[in-house]
Backbone as CSV, one residue per row, in Angstrom:
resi,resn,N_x,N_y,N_z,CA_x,CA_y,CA_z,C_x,C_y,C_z
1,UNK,-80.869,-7.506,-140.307,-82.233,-7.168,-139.931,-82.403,-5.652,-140.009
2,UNK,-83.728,-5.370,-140.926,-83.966,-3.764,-140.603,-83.884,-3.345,-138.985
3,UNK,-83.712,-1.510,-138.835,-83.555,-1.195,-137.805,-85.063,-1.127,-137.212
4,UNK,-86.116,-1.411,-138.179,-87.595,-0.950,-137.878,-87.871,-2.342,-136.982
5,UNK,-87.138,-3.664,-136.905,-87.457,-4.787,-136.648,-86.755,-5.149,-135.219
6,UNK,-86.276,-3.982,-134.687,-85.097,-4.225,-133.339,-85.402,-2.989,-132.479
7,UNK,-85.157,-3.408,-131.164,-85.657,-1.989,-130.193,-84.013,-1.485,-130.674
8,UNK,-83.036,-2.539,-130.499,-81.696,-1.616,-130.250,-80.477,-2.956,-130.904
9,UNK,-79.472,-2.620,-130.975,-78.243,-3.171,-131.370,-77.307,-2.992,-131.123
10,UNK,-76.245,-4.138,-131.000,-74.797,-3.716,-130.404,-74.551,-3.984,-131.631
11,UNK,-73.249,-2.652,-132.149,-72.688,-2.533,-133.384,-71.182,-3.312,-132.934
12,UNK,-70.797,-3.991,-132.191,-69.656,-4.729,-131.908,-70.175,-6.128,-132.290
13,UNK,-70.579,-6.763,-131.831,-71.347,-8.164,-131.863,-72.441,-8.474,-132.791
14,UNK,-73.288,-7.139,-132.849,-74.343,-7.784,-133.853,-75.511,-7.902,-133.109
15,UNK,-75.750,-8.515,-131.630,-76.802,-8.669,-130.922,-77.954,-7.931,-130.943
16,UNK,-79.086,-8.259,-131.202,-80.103,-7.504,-131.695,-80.889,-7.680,-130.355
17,UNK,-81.872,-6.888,-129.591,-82.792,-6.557,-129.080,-84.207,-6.938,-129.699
18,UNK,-85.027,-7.285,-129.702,-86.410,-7.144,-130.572,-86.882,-5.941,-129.341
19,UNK,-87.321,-5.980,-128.364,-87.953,-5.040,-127.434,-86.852,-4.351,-126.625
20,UNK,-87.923,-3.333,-125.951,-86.896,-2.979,-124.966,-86.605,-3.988,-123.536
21,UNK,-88.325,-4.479,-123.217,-88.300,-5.713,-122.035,-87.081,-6.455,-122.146
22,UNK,-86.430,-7.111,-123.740,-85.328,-7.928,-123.813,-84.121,-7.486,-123.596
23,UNK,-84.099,-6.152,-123.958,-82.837,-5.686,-123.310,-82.528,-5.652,-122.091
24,UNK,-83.703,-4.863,-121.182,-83.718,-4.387,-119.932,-83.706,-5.920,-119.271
25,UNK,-83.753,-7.178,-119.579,-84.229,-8.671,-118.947,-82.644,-9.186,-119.109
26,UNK,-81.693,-8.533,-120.285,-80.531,-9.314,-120.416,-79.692,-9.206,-119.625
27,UNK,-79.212,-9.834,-118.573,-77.899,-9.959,-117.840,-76.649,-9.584,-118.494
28,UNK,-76.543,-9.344,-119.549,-75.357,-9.056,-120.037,-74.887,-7.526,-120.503
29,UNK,-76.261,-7.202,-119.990,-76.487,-5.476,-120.264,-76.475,-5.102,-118.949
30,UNK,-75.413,-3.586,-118.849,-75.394,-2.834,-118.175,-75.484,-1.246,-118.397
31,UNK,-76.703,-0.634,-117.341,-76.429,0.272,-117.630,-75.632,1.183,-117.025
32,UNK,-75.241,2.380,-117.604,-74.006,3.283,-117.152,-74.127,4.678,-117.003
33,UNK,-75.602,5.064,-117.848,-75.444,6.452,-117.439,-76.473,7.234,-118.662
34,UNK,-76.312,8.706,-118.316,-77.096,9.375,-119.510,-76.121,10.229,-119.726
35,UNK,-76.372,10.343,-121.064,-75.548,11.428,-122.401,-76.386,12.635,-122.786
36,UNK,-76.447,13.807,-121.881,-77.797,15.005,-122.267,-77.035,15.093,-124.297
37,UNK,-78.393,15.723,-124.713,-78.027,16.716,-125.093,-78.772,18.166,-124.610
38,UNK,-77.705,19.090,-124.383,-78.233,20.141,-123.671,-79.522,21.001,-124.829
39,UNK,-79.659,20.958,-126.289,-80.412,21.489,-126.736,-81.913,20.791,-126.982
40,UNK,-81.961,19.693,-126.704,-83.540,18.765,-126.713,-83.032,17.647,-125.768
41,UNK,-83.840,17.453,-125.008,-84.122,16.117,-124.252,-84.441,14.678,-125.170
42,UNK,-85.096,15.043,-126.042,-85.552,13.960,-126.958,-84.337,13.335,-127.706
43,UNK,-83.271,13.583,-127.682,-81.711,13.876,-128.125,-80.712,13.106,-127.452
44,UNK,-81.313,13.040,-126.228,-80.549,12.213,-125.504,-80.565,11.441,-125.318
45,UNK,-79.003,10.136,-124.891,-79.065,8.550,-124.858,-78.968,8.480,-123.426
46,UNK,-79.377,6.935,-123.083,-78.855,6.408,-122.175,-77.662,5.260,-122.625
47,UNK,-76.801,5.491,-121.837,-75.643,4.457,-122.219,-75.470,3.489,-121.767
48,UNK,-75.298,2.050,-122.206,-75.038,0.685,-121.750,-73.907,-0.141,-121.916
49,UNK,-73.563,-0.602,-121.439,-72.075,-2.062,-122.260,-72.950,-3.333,-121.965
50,UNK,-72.193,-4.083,-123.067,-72.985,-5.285,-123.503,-71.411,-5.941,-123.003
51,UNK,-71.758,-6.530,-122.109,-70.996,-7.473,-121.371,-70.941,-8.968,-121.591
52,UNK,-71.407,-9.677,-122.708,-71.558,-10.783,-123.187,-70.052,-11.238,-123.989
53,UNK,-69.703,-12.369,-123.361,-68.195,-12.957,-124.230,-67.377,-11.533,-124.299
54,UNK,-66.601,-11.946,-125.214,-65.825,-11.175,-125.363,-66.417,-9.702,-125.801
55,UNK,-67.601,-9.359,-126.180,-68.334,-7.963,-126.424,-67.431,-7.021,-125.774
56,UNK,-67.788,-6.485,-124.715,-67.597,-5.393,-123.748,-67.434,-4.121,-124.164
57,UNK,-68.634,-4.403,-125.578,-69.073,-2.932,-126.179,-69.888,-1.888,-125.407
58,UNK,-69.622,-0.542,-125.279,-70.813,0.879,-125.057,-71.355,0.579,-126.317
59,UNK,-72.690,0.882,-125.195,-73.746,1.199,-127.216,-74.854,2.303,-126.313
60,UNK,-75.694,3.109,-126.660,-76.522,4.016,-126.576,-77.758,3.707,-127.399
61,UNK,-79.065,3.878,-126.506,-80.369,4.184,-126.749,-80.534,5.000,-126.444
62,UNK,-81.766,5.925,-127.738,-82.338,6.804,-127.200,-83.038,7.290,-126.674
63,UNK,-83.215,8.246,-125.387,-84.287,7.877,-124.229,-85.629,7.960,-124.935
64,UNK,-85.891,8.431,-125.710,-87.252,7.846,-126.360,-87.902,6.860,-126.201
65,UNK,-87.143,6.201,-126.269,-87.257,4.835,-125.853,-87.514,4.543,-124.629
66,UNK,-87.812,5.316,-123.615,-88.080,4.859,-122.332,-89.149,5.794,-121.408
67,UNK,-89.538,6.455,-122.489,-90.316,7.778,-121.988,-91.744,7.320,-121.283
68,UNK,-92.250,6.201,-122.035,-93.584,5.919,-121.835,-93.546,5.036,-119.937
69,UNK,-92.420,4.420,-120.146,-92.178,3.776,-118.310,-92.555,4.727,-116.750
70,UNK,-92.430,6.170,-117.283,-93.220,7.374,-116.543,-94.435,7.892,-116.472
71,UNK,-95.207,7.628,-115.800,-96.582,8.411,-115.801,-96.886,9.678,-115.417
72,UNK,-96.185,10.528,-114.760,-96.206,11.712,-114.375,-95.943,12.585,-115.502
73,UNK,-96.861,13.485,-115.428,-95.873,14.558,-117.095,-94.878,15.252,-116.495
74,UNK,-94.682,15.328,-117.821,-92.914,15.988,-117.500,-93.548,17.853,-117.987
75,UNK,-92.148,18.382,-116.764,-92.059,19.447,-117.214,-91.872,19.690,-118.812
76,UNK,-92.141,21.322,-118.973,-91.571,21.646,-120.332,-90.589,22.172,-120.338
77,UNK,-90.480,23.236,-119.214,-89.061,24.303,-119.258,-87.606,23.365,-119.005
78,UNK,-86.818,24.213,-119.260,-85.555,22.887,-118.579,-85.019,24.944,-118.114
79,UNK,-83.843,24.148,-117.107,-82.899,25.099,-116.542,-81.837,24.932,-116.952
80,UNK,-81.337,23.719,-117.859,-80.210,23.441,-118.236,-79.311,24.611,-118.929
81,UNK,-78.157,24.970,-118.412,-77.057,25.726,-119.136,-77.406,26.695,-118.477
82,UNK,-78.377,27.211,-117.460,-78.450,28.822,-117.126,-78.101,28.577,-115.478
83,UNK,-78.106,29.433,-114.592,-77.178,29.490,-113.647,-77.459,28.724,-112.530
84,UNK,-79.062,28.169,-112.570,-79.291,27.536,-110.894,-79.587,25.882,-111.533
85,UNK,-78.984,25.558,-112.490,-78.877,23.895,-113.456,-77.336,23.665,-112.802
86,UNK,-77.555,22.691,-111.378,-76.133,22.227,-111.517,-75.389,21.528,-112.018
87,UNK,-75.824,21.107,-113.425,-75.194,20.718,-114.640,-75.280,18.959,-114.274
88,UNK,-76.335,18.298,-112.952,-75.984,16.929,-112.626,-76.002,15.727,-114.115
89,UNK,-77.239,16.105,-114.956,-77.659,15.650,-115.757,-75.775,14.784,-116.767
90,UNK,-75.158,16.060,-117.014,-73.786,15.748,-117.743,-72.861,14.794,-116.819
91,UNK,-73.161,14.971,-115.082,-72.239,14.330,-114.547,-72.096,13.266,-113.912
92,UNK,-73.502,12.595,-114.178,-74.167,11.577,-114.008,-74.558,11.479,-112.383
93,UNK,-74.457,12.752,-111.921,-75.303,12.768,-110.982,-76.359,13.036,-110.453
94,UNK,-77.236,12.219,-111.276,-78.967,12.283,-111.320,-79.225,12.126,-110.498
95,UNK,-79.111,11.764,-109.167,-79.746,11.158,-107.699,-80.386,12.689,-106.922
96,UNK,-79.280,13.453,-107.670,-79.159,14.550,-106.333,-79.649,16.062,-107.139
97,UNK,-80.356,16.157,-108.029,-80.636,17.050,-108.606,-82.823,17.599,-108.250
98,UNK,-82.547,18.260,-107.890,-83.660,18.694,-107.203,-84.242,20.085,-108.089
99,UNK,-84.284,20.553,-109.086,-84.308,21.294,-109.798,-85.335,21.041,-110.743
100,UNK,-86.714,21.439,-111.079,-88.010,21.188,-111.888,-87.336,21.678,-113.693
101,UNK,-87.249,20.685,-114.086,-86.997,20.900,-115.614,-87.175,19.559,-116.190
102,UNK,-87.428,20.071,-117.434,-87.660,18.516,-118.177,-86.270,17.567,-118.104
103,UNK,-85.517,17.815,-117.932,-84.510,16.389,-117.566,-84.916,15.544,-116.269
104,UNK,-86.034,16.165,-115.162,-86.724,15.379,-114.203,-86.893,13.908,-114.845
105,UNK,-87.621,13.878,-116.018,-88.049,12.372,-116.499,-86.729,11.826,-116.072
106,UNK,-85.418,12.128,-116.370,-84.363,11.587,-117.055,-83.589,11.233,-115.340
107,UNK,-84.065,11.665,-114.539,-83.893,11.195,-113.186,-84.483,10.532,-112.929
108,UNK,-85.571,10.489,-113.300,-86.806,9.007,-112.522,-86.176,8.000,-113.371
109,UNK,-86.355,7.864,-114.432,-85.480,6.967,-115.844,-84.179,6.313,-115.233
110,UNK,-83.453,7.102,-114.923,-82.087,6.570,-114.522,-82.210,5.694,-113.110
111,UNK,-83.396,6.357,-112.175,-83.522,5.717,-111.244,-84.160,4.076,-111.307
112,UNK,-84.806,4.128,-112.164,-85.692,3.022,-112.492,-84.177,1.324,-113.388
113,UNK,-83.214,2.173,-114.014,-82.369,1.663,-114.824,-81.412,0.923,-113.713
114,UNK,-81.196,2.038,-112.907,-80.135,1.108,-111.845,-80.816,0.564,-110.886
115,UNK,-82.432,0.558,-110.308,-83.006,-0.591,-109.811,-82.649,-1.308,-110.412
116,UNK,-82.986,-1.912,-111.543,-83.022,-3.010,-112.513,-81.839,-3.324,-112.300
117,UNK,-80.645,-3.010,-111.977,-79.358,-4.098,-111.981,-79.624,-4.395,-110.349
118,UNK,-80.223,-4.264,-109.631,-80.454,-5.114,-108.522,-81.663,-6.061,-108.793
119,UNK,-82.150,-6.331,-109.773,-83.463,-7.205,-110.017,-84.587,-6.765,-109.567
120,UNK,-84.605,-5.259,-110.088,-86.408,-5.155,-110.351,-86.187,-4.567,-111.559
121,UNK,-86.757,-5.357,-112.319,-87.263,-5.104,-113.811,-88.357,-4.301,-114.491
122,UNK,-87.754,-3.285,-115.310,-89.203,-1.925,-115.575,-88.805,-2.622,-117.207
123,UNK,-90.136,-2.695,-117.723,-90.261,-3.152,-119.163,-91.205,-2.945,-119.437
């Protein structure tokens, strides 16, 4: 299947996504975290394992893909890499980062991702 025809894919298994709702709805998906890249936000994944049978592949989307689930605008500036960025974004400690920069989305995002493994579903 073209990639234009799938939100996402596990390159272990093959399992195709059509949306993101189907991913975010599959029990067999977990998510695990975000991957900055420190030079664009738009750059960066969120990371999952596909926990189905024998799978127990990581695979990565890109948060692009999840931008529109926020209604608040996002900052523009980021603080990332300069001295008062306590770098949470890389250490996956998004909970606790209190700092106005565009990786904010990427805290509400993450927050919204690990609701969803307690069963509330953002799609």
């Amino acid at each position: 299947m073209e990639r234009d025809r799938y939100f996402c894919r596990c390159d272990c298994c093959g399992t195709e996504w059509l949306t993101r709702k189907e991913l975010l709805n599959d029990q067999s998906v977990v998510f695990k975290g975000f991957q900055p890249n420190w030079g664009s936000l738009a750059i960066g994944w969120f990371q999952f394992y596909h926990t189905f049978a024998d799978c127990k592949s990581p695979f990565a989307v890109n948060v692009n893909g999840f931008f529109d689930l926020i209604e608040e605008s996002r900052v523009i500036d980021t603080v990332s890499l300069r001295d008062e960025c306590p770098g949470y974004c890389g250490d996956q400690e998004l909970d606790y980062c209190h700092e106005e920069c565009e990786y904010a989305i990427v805290i509400e995002l993450t927050k919204m991702l690990k609701a969803r493994e307690e069963d509330q579903v953002y799609a």
